[in-house]
PLY file of the C-alpha trace (Angstrom):
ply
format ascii 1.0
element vertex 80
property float x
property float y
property float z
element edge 79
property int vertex1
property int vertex2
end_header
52.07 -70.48 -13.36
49.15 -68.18 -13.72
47.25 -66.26 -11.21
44.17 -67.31 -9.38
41.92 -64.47 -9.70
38.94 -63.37 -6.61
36.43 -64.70 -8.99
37.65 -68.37 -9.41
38.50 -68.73 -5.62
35.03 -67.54 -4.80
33.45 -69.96 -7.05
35.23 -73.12 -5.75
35.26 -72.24 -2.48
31.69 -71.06 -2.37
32.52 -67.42 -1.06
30.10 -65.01 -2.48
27.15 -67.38 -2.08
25.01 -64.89 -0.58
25.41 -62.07 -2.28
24.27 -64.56 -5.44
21.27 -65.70 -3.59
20.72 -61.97 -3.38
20.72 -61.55 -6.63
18.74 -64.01 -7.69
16.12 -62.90 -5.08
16.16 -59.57 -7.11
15.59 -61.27 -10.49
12.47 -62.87 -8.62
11.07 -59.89 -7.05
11.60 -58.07 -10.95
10.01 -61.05 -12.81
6.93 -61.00 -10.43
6.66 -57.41 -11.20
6.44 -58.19 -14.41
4.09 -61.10 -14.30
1.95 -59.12 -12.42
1.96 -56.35 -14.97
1.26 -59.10 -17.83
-1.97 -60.17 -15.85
-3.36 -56.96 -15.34
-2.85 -56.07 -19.00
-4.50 -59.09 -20.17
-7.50 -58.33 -17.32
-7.71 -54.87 -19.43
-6.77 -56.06 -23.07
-9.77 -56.25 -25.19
-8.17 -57.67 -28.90
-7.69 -61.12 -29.48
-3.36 -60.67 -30.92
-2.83 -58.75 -27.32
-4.82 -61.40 -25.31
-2.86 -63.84 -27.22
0.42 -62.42 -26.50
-0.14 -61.66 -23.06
-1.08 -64.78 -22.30
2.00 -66.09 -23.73
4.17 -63.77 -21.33
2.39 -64.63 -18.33
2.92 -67.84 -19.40
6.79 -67.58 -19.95
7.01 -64.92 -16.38
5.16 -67.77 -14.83
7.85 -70.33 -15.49
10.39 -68.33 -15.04
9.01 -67.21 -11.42
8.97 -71.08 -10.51
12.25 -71.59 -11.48
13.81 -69.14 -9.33
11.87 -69.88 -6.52
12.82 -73.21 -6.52
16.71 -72.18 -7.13
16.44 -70.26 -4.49
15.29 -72.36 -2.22
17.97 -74.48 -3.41
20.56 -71.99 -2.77
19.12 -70.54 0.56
19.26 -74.37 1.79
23.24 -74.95 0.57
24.29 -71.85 2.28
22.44 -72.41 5.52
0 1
1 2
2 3
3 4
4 5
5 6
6 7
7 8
8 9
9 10
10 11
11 12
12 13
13 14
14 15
15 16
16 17
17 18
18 19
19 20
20 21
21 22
22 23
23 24
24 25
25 26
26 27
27 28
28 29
29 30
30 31
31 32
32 33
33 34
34 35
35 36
36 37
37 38
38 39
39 40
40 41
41 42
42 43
43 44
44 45
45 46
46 47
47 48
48 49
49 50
50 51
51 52
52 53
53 54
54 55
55 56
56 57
57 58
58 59
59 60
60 61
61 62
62 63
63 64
64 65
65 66
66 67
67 68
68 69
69 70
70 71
71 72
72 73
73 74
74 75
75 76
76 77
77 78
78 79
C-alpha cells in the first residue's frame, strides 16, 4: 500500500484552498500590471508592427484578466 502524500489529501479534501485563491489573486494583480503596461505602450507606440502587436497583447492580458476574475470569484464563493 502506498503512501498518501500532504499534496493529494489537500486536494481531495479541499485543504489549501486559500492559499490557492491567493495565488491566483497574485497572477491577477501581475497580469493587470501587465495589461496596463501593454495599453500605455500602445498610447505611446507610433509604428504600425508595434501597434499591431500591442494590440494583440492587450488583447490576450485582457482575456486572461477575465478569466481569473471570474475563477476567482468562483473560488472565493466555494471556500466561503
Amino acid at each position: 500500500m502506498r503512501e498518501i502524500n500532504e499534496k493529494e489529501i489537500a486536494a481531495v479534501s479541499g485543504a489549501g484552498l486559500p492559499e490557492f485563491l491567493g495565488d491566483v489573486n497574485s497572477a491577477l494583480t501581475d497580469v493587470s500590471g501587465l495589461l496596463d503596461s501593454a495599453l500605455t505602450s500602445l498610447k505611446e507606440s507610433t509604428g504600425f508592427g508595434a501597434r499591431v502587436s500591442l494590440t494583440f497583447r492587450a488583447l490576450g492580458l485582457n482575456v486572461a484578466k477575465s478569466f481569473l476574475t471570474a475563477f476567482s470569484g468562483f473560488l472565493a464563493t466555494i471556500s466561503a
